[in-house]
C-alpha positions as a LaTeX table, in Angstrom:
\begin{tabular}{lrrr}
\hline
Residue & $x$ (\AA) & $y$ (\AA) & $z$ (\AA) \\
\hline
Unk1 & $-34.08$ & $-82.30$ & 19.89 \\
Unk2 & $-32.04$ & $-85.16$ & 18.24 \\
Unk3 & $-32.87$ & $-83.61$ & 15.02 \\
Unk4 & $-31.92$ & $-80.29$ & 15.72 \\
Unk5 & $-28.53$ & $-81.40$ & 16.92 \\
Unk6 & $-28.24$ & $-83.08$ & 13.46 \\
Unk7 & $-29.25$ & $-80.39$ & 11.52 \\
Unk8 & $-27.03$ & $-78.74$ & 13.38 \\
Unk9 & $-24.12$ & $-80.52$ & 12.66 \\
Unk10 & $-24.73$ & $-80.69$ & 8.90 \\
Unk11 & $-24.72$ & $-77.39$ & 8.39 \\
Unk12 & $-21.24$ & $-76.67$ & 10.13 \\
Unk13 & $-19.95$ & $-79.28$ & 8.12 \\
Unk14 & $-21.71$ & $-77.28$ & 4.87 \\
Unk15 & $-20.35$ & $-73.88$ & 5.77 \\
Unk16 & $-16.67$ & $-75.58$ & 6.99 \\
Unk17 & $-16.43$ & $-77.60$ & 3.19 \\
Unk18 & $-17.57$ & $-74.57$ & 1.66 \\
Unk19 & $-15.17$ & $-72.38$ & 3.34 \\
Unk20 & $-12.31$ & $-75.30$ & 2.11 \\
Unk21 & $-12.95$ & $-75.15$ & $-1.11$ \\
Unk22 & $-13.00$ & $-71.14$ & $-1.45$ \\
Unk23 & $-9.66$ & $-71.49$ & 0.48 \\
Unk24 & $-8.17$ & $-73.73$ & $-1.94$ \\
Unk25 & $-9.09$ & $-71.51$ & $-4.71$ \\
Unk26 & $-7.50$ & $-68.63$ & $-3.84$ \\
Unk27 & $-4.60$ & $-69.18$ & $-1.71$ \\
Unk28 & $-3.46$ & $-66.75$ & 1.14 \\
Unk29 & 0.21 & $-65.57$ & $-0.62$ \\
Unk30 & 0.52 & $-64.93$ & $-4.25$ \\
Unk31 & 3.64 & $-66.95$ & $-5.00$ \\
Unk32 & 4.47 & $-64.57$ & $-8.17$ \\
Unk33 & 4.28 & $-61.79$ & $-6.02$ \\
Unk34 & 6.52 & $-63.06$ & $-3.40$ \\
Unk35 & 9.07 & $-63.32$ & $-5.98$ \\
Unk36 & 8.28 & $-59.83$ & $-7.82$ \\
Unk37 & 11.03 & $-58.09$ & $-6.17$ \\
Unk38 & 8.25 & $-54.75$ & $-6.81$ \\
Unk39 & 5.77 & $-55.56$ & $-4.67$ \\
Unk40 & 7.92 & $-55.95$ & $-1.27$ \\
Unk41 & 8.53 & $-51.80$ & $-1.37$ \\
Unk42 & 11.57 & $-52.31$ & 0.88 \\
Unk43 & 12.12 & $-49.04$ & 4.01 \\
Unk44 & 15.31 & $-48.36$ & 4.95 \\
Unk45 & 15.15 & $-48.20$ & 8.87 \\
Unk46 & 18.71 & $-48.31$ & 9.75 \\
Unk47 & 21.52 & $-47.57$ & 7.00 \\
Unk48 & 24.82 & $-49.59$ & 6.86 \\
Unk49 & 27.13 & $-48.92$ & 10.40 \\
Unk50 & 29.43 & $-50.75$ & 11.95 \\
Unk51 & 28.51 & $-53.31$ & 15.15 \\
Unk52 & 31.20 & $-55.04$ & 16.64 \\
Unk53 & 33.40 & $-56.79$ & 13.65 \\
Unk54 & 30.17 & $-56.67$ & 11.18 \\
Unk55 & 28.47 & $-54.40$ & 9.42 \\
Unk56 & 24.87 & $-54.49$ & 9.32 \\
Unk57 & 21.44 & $-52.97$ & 7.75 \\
Unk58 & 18.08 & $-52.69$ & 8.86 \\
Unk59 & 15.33 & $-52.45$ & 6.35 \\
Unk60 & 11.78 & $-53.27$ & 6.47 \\
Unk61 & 9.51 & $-55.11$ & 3.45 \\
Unk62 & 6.06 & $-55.61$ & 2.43 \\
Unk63 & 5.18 & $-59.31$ & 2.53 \\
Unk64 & 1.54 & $-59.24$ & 1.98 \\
Unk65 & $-2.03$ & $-57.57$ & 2.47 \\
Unk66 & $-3.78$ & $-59.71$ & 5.00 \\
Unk67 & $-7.03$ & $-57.13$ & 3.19 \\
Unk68 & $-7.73$ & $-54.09$ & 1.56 \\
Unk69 & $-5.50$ & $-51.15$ & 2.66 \\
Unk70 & $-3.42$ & $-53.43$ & 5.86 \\
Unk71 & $-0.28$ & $-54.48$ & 4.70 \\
Unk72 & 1.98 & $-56.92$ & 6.59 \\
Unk73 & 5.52 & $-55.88$ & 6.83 \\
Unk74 & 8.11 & $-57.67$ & 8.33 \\
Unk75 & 12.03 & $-56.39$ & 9.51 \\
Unk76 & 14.85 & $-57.84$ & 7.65 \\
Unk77 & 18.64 & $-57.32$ & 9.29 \\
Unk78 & 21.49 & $-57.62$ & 6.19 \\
Unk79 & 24.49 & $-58.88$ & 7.29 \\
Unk80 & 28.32 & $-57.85$ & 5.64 \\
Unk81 & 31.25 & $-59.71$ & 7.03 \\
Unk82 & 33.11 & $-59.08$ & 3.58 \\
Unk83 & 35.85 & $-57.05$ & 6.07 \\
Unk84 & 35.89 & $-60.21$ & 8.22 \\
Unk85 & 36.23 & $-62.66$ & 5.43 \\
Unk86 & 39.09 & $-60.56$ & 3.48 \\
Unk87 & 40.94 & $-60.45$ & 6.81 \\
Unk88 & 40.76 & $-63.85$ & 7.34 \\
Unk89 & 38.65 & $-63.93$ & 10.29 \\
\hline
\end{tabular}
């Protein structure tokens, strides 16, 4: 029984180093495609209005492929307070 346990236990620890290593060679985000402004394929969701003394936009981007055929998108809200900062507000 004391065997099998061990046995066990040094083939998790196989299969866990293995899966390390194959981690560290590919990582999970491409850092050249996080910065090729191409591949994020930006949807407008909401165009520029007006909310409150701001103006704002709502867009969504493509961050990743977690696999084949599922991207992950995330929602991005812009921001423009140029009316704010040329009134002196």
């Amino acid at each position: 029984m004391k065997t099998f346990r061990l046995i066990s236990l040094l083939v998790a620890l196989t299969l866990s180093f293995a899966a390390t290593i194959n981690a560290a060679e590919k990582p999970l985000f491409s850092t050249e495609e996080i910065l090729d402004e191409s591949t994020l394929e930006p949807k407008t969701l909401q165009d520029w209005h007006p909310v409150g003394a701001t103006r704002q936009k709502l867009v969504e981007i493509n961050v990743a492929e977690w696999w084949p055929g599922q991207d992950y998108r995330i929602v991005d809200r812009k921001f423009n307070c140029s009316d704010l900062i040329r009134r002196g507000g």
